[in-house]
Structures are given as structure tokens and as C-alpha cells.
VEXKOL-203637 format. One record per atom (N, C-alpha, C): residue number from 1; atom name; x, y, z. Coordinates in steps of 0.001 Angstrom, whole numbers, plus 500000, padded with zeros to 6 digits. Example, Ala and Ser with C-alpha at 12.3 -4.5 7.8 and 13.67 -1.06 7.14 Angstrom:
2
1:N:513190:494310:507800
1:CA:512300:495500:507800
1:C:513200:496700:507800
2:N:512850:497750:507080
2:CA:513670:498940:507140
2:C:512900:500030:507870
This chain:
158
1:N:960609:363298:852153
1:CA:959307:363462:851554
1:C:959469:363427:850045
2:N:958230:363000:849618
2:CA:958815:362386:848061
2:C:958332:364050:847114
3:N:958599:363996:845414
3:CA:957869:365064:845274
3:C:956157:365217:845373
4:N:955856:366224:844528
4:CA:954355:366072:843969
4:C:954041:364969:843343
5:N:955125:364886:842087
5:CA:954535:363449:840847
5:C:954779:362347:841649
6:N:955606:362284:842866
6:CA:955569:360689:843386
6:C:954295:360335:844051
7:N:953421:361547:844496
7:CA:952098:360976:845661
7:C:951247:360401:844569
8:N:950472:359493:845010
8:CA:949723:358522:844768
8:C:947979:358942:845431
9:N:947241:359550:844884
9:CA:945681:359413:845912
9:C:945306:358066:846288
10:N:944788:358010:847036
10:CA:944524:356606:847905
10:C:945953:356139:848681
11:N:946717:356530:848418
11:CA:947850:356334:849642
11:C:948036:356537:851083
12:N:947862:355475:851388
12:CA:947517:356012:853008
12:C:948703:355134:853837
13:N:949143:355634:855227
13:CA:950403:355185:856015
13:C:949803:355847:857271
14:N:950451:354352:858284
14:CA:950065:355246:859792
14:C:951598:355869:860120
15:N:951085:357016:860645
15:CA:951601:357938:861089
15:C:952797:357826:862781
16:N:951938:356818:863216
16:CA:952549:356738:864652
16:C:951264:356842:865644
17:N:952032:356198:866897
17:CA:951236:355947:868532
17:C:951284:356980:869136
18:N:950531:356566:870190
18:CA:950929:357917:871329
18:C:949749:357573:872726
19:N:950482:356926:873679
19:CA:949244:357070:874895
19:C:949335:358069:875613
20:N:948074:358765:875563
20:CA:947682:360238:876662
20:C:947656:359624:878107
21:N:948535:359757:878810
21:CA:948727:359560:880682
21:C:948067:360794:880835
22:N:947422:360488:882495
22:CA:946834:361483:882922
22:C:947921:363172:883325
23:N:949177:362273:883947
23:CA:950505:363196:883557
23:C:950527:364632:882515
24:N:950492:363802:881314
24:CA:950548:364436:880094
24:C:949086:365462:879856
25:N:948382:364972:879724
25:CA:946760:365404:879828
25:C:946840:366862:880797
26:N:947241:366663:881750
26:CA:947108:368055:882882
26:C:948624:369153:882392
27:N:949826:368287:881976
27:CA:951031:369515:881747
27:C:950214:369991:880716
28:N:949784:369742:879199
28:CA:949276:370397:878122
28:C:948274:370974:878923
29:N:947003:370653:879108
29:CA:946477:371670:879798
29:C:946382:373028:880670
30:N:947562:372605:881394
30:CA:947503:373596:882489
30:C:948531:374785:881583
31:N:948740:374678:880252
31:CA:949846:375353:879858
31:C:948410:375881:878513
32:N:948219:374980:878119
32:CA:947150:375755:876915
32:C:945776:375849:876742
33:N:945308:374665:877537
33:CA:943635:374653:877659
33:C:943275:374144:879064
34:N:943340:375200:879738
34:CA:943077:375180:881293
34:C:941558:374486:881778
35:N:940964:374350:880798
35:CA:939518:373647:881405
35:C:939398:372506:882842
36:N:938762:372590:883282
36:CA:938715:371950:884496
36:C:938864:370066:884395
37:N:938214:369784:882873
37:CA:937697:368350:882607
37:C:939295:367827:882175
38:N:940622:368842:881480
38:CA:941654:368332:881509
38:C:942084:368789:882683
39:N:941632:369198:883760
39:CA:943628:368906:884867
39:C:943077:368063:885942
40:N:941520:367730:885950
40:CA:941206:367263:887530
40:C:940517:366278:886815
41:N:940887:364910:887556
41:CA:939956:363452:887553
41:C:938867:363903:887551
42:N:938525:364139:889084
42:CA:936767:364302:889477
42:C:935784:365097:888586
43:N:936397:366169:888478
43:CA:935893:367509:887361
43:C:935909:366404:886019
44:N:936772:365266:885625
44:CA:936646:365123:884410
44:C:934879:364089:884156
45:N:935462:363012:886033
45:CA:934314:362617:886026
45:C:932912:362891:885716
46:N:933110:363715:886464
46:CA:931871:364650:886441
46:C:931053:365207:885621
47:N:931905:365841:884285
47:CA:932002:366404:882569
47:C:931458:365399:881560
48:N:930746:365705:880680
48:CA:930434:365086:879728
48:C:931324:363347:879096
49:N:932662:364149:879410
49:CA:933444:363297:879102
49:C:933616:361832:880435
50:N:933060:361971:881295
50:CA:933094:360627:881857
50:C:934172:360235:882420
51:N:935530:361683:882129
51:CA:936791:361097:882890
51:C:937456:362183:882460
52:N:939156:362040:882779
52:CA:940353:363178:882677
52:C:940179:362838:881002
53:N:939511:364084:880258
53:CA:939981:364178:879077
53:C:940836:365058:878363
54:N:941622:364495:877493
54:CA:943045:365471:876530
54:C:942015:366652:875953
55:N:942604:367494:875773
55:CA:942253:368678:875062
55:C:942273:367984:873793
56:N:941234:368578:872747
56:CA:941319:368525:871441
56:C:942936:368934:870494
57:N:943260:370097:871639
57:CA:944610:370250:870811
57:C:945775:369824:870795
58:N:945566:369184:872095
58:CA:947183:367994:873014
58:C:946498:367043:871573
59:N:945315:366492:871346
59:CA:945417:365304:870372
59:C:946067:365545:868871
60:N:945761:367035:868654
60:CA:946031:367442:867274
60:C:947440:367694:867060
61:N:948521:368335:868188
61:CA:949892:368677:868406
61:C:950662:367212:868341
62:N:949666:365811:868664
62:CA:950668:364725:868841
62:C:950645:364876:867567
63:N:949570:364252:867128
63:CA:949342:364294:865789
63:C:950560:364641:864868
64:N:950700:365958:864506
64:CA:951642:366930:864072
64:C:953075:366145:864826
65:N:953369:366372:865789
65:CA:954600:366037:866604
65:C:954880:364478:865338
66:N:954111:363508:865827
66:CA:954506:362560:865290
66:C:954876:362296:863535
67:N:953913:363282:862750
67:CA:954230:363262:861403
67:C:955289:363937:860948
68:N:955726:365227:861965
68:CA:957393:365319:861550
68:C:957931:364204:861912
69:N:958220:363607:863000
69:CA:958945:362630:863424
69:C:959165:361680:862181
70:N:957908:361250:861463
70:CA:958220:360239:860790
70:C:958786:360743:859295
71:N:958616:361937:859099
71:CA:959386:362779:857988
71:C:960991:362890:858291
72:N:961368:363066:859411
72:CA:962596:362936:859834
72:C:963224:361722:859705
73:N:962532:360659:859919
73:CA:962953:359464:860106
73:C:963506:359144:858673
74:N:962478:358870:857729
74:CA:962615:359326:856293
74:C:963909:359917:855786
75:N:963846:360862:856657
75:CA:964771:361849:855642
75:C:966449:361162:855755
76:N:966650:360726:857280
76:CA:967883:360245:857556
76:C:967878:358701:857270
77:N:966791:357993:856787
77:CA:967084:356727:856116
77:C:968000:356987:855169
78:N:967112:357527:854229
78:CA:967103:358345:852739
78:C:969055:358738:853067
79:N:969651:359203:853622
79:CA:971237:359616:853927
79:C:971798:358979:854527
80:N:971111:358476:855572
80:CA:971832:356839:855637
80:C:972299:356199:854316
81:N:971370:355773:853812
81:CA:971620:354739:852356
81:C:972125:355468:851280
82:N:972645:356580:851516
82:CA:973393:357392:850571
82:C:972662:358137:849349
83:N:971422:358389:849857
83:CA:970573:358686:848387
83:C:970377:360126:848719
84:N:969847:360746:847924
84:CA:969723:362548:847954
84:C:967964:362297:849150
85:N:968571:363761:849801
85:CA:967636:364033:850567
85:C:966389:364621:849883
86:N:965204:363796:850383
86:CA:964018:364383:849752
86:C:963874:365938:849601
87:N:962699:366707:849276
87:CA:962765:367893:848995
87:C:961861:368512:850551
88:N:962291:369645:851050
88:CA:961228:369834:852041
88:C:960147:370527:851168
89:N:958913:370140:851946
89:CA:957743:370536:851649
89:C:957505:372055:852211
90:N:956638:372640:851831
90:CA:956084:374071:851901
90:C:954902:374133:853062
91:N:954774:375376:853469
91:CA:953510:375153:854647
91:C:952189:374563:854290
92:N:951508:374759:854959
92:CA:950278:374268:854726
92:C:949239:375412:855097
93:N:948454:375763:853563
93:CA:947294:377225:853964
93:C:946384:376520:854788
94:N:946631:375648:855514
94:CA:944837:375363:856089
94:C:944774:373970:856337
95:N:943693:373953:856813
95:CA:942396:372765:857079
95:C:941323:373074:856830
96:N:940272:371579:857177
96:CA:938957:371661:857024
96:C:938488:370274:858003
97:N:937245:370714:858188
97:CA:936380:369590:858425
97:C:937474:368790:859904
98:N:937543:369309:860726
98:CA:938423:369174:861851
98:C:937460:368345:862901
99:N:937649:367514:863377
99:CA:936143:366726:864464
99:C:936863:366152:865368
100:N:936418:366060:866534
100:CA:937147:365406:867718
100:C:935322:364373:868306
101:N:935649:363168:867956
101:CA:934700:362481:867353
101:C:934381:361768:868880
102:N:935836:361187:869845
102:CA:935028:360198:870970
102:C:936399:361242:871803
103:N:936235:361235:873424
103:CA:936734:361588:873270
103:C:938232:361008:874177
104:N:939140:361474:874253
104:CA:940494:360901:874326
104:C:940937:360909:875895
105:N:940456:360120:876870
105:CA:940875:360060:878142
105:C:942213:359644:878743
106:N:942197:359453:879572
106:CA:944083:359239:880191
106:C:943945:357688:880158
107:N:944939:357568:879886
107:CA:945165:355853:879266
107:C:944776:355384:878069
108:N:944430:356369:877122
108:CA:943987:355706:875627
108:C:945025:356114:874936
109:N:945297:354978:874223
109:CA:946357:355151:873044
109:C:945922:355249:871542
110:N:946160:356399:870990
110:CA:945887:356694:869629
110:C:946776:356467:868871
111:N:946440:355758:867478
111:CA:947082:355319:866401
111:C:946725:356969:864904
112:N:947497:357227:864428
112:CA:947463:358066:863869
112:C:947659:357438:862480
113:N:946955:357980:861304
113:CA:947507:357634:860163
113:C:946900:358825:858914
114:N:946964:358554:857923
114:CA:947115:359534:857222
114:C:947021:358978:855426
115:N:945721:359984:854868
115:CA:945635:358949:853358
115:C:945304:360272:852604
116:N:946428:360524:851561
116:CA:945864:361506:849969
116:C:944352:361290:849681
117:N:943824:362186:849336
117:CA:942581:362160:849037
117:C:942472:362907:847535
118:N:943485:363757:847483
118:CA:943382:365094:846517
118:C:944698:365661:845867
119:N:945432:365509:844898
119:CA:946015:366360:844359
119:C:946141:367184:843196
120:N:946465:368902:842838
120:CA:946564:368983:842076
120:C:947524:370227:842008
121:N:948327:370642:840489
121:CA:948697:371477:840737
121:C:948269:372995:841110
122:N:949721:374365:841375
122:CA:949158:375286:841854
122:C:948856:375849:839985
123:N:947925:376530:840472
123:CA:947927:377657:839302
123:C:948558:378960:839304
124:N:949033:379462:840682
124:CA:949666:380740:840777
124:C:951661:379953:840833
125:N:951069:379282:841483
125:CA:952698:378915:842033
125:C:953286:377518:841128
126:N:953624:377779:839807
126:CA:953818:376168:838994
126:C:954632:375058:839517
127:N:955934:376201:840647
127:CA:956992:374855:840975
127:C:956290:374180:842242
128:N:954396:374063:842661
128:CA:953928:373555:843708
128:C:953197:372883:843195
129:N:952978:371979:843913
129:CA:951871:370746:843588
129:C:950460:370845:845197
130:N:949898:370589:844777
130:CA:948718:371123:846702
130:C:948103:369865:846982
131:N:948411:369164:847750
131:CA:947764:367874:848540
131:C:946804:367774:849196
132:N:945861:367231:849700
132:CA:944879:367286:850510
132:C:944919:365610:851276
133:N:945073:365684:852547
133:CA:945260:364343:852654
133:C:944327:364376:854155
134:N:943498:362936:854705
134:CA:942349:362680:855574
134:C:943472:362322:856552
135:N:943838:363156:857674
135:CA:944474:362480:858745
135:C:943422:362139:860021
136:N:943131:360520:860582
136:CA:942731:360555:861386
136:C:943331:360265:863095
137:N:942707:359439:863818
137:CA:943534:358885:864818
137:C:942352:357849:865690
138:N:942610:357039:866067
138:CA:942052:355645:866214
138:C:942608:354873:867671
139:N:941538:355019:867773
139:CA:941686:354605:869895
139:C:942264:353350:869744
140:N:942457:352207:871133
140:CA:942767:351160:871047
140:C:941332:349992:870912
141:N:940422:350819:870712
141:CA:939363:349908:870667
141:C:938614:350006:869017
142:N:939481:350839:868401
142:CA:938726:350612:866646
142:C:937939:352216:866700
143:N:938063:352596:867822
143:CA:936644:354276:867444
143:C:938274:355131:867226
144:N:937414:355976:865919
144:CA:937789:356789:865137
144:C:937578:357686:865928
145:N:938414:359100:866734
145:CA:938328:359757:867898
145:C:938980:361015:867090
146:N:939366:361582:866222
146:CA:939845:362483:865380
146:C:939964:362506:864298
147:N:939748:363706:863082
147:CA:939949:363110:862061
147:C:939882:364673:861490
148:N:940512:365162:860646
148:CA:941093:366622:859449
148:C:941543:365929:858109
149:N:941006:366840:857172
149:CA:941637:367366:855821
149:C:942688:368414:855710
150:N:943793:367864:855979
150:CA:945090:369134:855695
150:C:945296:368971:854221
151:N:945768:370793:854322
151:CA:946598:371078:852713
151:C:947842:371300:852961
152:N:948662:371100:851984
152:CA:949891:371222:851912
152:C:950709:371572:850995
153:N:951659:372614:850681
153:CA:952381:372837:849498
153:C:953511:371283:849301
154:N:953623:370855:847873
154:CA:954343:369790:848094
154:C:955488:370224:846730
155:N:956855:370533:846752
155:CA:957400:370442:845653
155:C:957177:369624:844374
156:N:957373:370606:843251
156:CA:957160:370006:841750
156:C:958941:369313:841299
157:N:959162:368241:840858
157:CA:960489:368220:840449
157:C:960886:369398:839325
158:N:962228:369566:839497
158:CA:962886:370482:838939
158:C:963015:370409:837466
């Protein structure tokens, strides 16, 4: 991960894939959001949703899952090619504006990506810089099916 002074606003990168199987859809469920419309076809039929739909939070955990992944990936290029390892980043106080827009049935594959919207520094904390970046996620048919404003602490160079 680069520092603060390297992000760019308007920078945006996809994040990574991910198809929800009906498989997948019922283990997350039956473990964190037991609703009837994720573990049973018929029940999903039946539901607003028109079919077996992912929990809002199986979509938000890939989400996450996949943007470490690609921070990792990063990081061992980056030491592969012999260069200093980026800096890790700091938690994140929050979100906003969180929407689960269409919704995510078994067999749809979401594209994830991710664009700066906002940076500036901290005022309490000088060696932080605070990001705000629009992560959404994007069916295989073009509908925008998720979408958050995360913050993030991002190191200041030294």
C-alpha cells in the first residue's frame, strides 16, 4: 500500500471477482444471517428477492476478503522485485452511506472495485493521512448491486 502523498483522488482500481453459488449463500448464512430467503431456494423464491439471495454481509465480507487479498498481492510483488515493503495502513473509524442496491442471487458474479473520493490530513494524529474511498460491486449484467464510503487511516511518509 502506497503512502498518504502517493493517493491520487479520482483513482479508482477493481478490486476483484467473486461468484455467490447457492453452496456459499446458505454456509454464510446458516452461520451469520439465518434468514429463510438465504438458506432455502423456495423461501428465496417466494421473498422479495425472487430467488436464493446472499446476505448483505456475505457481499460486504467478499468485498473486504478480496481487498486484502489484493493488498497482499501488492505487498509480495513489491519483495519479490526487491523493493521495500509498503507501509501497513491503520484501521478504519467507519463508513457511510452503505446500500445493497439489486440484490445478489446464487450464480451472480460481482466485480468489486474501488475509487478515492477524499483525502486529507489528521489534525489530531499528524503521522496520518484519512482517505475516503466509493467501494462498489457490479453484477455480470452492468447493475451496480453494492456500494460504501470507507475511511481509512493511511500512513504519512516519515
Amino acid at each position: 500500500m502506497p503512502y498518504f502523498e502517493d493517493l491520487k483522488i479520482g483513482h479508482r482500481e477493481e478490486v476483484g471477482s467473486f461468484t455467490f453459488t447457492a453452496e456459499l449463500i446458505k454456509q454464510f448464512a446458516s452461520q451469520f444471517d439465518p434468514q429463510p430467503f438465504h438458506l432455502d431456494e423456495e423461501e428465496g423464491r417466494r421473498s422479495l428477492f425472487g430467488g436464493l439471495a446472499a446476505s448483505g454481509w456475505h457481499v460486504g465480507s467478499v468485498g473486504m476478503k478480496l481487498l486484502v487479498a489484493k493488498r497482499r498481492r501488492g505487498a509480495e510483488a513489491a519483495a519479490a522485485a526487491g523493493g521495500v515493503a509498503d507501509p501497513a495502513w491503520g484501521p478504519s473509524p467507519g463508513f457511510r452511506d452503505l446500500k445493497w442496491l439489486k440484490p445478489v442471487l446464487a450464480g451472480d458474479t460481482l466485480t468489486y472495485a474501488s475509487e478515492i473520493i477524499s483525502l486529507r490530513e489528521s489534525a489530531s494524529k499528524p503521522e496520518w493521512g484519512i482517505m475516503q474511498a466509493r467501494t462498489t460491486a457490479t453484477n455480470q449484467r452492468g447493475e451496480m448491486a453494492y456500494a460504501f464510503t470507507g475511511i481509512a487511516f493511511v500512513p504519512r511518509r516519515p
